[in-house]
C-alpha positions in Angstrom: 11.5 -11.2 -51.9 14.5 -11.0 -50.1 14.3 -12.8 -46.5 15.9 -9.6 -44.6 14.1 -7.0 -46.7 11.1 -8.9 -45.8 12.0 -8.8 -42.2 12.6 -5.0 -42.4 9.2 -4.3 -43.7 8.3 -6.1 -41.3 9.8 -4.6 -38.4 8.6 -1.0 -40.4 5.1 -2.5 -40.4 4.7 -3.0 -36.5 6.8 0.1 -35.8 4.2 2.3 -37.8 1.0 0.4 -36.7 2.4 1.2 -32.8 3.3 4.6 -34.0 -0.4 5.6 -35.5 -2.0 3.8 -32.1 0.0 5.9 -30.0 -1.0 9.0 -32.3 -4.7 7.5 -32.1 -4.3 7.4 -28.0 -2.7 10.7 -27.7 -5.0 12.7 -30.3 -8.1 10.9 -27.8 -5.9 11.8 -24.9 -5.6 15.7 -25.9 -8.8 16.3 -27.2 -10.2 15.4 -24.1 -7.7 17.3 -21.9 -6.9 14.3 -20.0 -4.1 12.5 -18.8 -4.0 8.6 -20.2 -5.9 7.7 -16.3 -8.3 10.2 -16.4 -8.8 9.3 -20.0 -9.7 5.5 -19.2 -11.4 6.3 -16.1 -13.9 9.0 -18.3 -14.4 6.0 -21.1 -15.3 3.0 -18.2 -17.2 5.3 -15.8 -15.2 3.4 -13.5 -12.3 3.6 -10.8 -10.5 1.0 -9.6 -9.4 1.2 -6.0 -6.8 -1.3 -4.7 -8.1 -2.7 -1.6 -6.6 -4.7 1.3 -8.1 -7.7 2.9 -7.0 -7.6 6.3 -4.9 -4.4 7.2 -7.2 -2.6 9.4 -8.2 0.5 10.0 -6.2 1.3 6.6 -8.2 -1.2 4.3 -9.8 -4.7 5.3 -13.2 -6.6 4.7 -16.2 -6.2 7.3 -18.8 -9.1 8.1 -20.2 -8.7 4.7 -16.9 -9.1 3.1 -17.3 -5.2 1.5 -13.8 -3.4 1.8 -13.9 -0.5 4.5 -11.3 1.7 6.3 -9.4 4.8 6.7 -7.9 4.6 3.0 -10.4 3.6 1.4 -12.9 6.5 2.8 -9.3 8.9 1.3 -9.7 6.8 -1.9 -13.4 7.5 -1.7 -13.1 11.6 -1.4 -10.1 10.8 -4.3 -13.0 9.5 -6.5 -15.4 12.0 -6.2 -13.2 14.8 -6.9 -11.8 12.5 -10.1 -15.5 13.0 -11.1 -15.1 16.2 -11.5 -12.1 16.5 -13.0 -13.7 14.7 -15.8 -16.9 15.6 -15.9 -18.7 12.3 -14.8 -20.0 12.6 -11.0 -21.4 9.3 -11.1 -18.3 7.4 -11.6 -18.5 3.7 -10.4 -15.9 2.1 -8.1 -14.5 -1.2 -8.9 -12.4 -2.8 -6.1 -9.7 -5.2 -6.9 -7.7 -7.0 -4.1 -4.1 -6.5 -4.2 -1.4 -8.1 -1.7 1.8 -6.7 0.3 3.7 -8.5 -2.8 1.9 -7.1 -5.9 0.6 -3.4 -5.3 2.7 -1.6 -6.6 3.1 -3.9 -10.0 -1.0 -3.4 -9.6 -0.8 0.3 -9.8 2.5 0.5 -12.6 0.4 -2.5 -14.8 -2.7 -0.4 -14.8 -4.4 -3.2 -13.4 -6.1 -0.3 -10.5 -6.3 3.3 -10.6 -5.7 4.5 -7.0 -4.1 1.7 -3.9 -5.6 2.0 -0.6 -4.0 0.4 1.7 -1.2 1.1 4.1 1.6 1.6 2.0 5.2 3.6 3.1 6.1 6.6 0.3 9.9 6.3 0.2 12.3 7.5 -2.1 12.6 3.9 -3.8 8.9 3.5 -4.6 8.9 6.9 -5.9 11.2 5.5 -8.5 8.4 3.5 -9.7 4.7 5.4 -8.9 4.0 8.4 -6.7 1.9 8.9 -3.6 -0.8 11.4 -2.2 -0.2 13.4 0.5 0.8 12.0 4.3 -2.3 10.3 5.3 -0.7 8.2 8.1 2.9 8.0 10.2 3.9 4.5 11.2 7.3 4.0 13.0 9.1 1.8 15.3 7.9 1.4 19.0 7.7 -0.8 21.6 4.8 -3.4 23.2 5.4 -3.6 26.7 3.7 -5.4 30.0 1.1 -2.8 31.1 3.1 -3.1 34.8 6.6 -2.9 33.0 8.6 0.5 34.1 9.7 0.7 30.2 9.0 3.6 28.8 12.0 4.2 26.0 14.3 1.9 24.3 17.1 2.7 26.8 15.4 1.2 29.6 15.4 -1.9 27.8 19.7 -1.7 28.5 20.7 -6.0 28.5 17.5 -7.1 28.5 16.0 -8.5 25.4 13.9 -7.4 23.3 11.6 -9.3 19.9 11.7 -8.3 16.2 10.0 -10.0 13.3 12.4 -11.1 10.5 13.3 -9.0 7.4 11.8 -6.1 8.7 12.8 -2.3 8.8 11.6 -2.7 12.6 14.9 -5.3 13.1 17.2 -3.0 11.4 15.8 0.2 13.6 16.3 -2.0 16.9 20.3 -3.1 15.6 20.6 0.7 14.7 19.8 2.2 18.1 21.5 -0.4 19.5 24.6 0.3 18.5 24.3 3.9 18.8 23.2 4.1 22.2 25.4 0.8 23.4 22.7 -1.3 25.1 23.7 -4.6 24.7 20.3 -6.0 23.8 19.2 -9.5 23.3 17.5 -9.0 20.0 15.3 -12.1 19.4 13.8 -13.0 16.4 10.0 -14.1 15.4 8.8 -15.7 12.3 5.8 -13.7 12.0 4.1 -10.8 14.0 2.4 -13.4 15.6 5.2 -15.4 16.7 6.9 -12.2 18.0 3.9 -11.3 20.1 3.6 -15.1 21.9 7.0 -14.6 23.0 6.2 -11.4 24.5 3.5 -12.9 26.1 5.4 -16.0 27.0 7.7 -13.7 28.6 10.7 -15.0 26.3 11.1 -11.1 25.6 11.1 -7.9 27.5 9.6 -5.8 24.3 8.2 -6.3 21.2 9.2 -3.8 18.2 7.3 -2.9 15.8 5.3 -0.6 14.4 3.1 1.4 16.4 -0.5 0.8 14.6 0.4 -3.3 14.1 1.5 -3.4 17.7 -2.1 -1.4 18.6 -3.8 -4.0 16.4 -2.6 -6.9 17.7 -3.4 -5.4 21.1 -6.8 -5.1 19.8 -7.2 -8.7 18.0 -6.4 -10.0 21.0 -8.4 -8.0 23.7 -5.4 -7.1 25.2 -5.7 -3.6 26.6 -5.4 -4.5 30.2 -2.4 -6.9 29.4 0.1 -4.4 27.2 0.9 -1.2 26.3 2.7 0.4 23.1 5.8 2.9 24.7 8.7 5.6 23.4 9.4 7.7 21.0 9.7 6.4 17.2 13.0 4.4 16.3 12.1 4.7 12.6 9.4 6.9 10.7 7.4 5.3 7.8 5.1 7.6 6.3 2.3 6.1 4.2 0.3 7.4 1.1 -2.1 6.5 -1.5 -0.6 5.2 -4.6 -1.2 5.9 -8.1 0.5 5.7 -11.6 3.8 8.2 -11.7 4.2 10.8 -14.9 0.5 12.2 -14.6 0.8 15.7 -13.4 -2.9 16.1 -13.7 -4.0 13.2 -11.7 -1.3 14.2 -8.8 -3.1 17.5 -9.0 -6.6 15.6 -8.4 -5.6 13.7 -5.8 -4.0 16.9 -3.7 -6.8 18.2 -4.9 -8.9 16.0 -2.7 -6.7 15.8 0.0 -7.0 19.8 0.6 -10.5 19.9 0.6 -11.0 17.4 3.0 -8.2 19.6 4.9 -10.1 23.1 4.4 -13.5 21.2 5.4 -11.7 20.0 8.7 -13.0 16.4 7.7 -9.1 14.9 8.1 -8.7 14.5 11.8 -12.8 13.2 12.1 -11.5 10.6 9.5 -8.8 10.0 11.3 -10.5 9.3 14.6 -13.4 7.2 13.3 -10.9 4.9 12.3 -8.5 4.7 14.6 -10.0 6.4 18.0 -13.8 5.3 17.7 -14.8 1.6 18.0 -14.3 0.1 14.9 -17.6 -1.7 12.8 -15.8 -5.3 13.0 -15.9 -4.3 17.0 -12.3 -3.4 17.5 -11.0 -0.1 19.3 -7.4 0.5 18.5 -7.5 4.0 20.8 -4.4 6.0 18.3 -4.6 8.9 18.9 -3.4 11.2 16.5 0.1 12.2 16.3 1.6 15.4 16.3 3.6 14.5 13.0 0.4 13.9 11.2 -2.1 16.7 12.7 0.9 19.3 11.1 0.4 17.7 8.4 -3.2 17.7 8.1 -3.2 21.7 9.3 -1.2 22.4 5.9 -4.0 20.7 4.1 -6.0 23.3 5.5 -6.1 25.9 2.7 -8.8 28.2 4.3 -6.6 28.8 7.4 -3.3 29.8 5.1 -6.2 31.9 3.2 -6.8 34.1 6.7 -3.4 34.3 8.0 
């Protein structure tokens, strides 16, 4: 036989053997009326939630090592109402670590269903996977000395104020900066760490960051008496759950779930346990909620738009 014919038939053979699988997978897909997640999830009685080691109150171990937090209790309420969707309410949870670096490979490489953790929805992920509902606003703020008069960026004018490196924190800071003339010092840490020890080494009249880290560092380091977290938000970071993009029916589940929990009134109770209420590793990060985010919950609430 003729080396290229060969090599053509060849090509033919793989094309149609991918061609009948993906006519195998969709016939599977449509006579169960589910999207390819759902579909998986129904066949492995199983949902895998993407789970954070150490980014509390989103998603972090407890004594036992067992994942816990805010997102994963929204990941949790995601789950059950997956269940439903596809007829199995005893659906088991799997959870599978994921990092800062691969979560949202994680989620596009099937490798979990849902991530919870405390990831920003921007317009650039939402290129590559799509998000739930707001469950969180993050943003740029300040860590001051509790007896420091600072209570905005612009009373910071000359003085100098610590960023950690290559983050959106350090391009908010130069931002304002130049928009409101202040002539800051803007130092630079290594880490969040770093940052924070030259707060407290007084190398640095601020630290900027955002609000929730700032609060948990506060907390890590029993430091409520010592600082504070001040001003209004120099950049606005809204987080989400994650999950894979092109499913219309699994972004209808997971709204799904968000506006029950929102007609219930269960949203700001989840919010406070986690980030108002002494947490179970001990810590009390004392976050109120935001105005931002208690809107946001309110047009959750499905039952109140049904009165009005």
């Amino acid at each position: 036989m003729d080396k290229s014919l060969a090599r053509s038939l060849s090509r033919g053979c793989v094309w149609l053997a991918a061609s009948l699988l993906a006519t195998a997978a969709f016939a599977q897909t449509s006579s169960e009326g589910l999207s390819p997640t759902l579909s998986a999830i129904k066949k492995a009685h199983t949902v895998r939630l993407g789970y954070r080691e150490s980014s509390p109150p989103f998603s972090f171990l407890d004594q036992s090592n067992r994942p816990i937090g805010y997102s994963l209790e929204l990941c949790e309420a995601i789950v059950e109402e997956i269940g439903i969707e596809v007829d199995d309410v005893s659906l088991k949870i799997d959870y599978v670590k994921v990092t800062s670096d691969d979560r949202i490979d994680a989620v596009v490489q099937n490798k979990i269903d849902l991530e919870c953790g405390s990831t920003t929805a921007n317009a650039e992920r939402g290129k590559r996977v799509a998000f739930s509902p707001l469950m969180f606003v993050a943003g740029t703020k300040l860590m001051v000395p509790k007896a420091s008069p600072v209570q905005q960026l612009a009373d910071l004018k000359g003085k100098t104020v610590v960023v950690t490196k290559g983050t959106t924190n350090e391009q908010a800071i130069q931002t304002a900066d130049k928009k409101l003339s202040l002539a800051l010092n803007i130092a630079v840490g290594a880490d969040h760490e770093q940052s924070y020890q030259m707060l407290v080494d007084g190398k640095a009249d601020a630290f900027a960051t955002d609000d929730i880290l700032l609060s948990g560092l506060i907390a890590r380091h029993k430091a409520q008496d010592k600082y504070r977290v001040t001003g209004d938000y120099l950049s606005y970071d809204p987080y989400g759950i994650m999950f894979r993009k092109g499913e219309p029916q699994l972004a209808a589940v997971v709204e799904r779930a968000f506006r029950k929990l929102g007609s219930n009134r269960d949203l700001v109770p989840l919010y406070n346990k986690w980030f108002t209420a002494r947490l179970p590793t001990g810590e009390r990060l004392n976050v109120p909620i935001s105005l931002q985010l208690e809107e946001a919950f309110k047009a959750m609430d499905d039952s109140a738009s049904a009165n009005n």
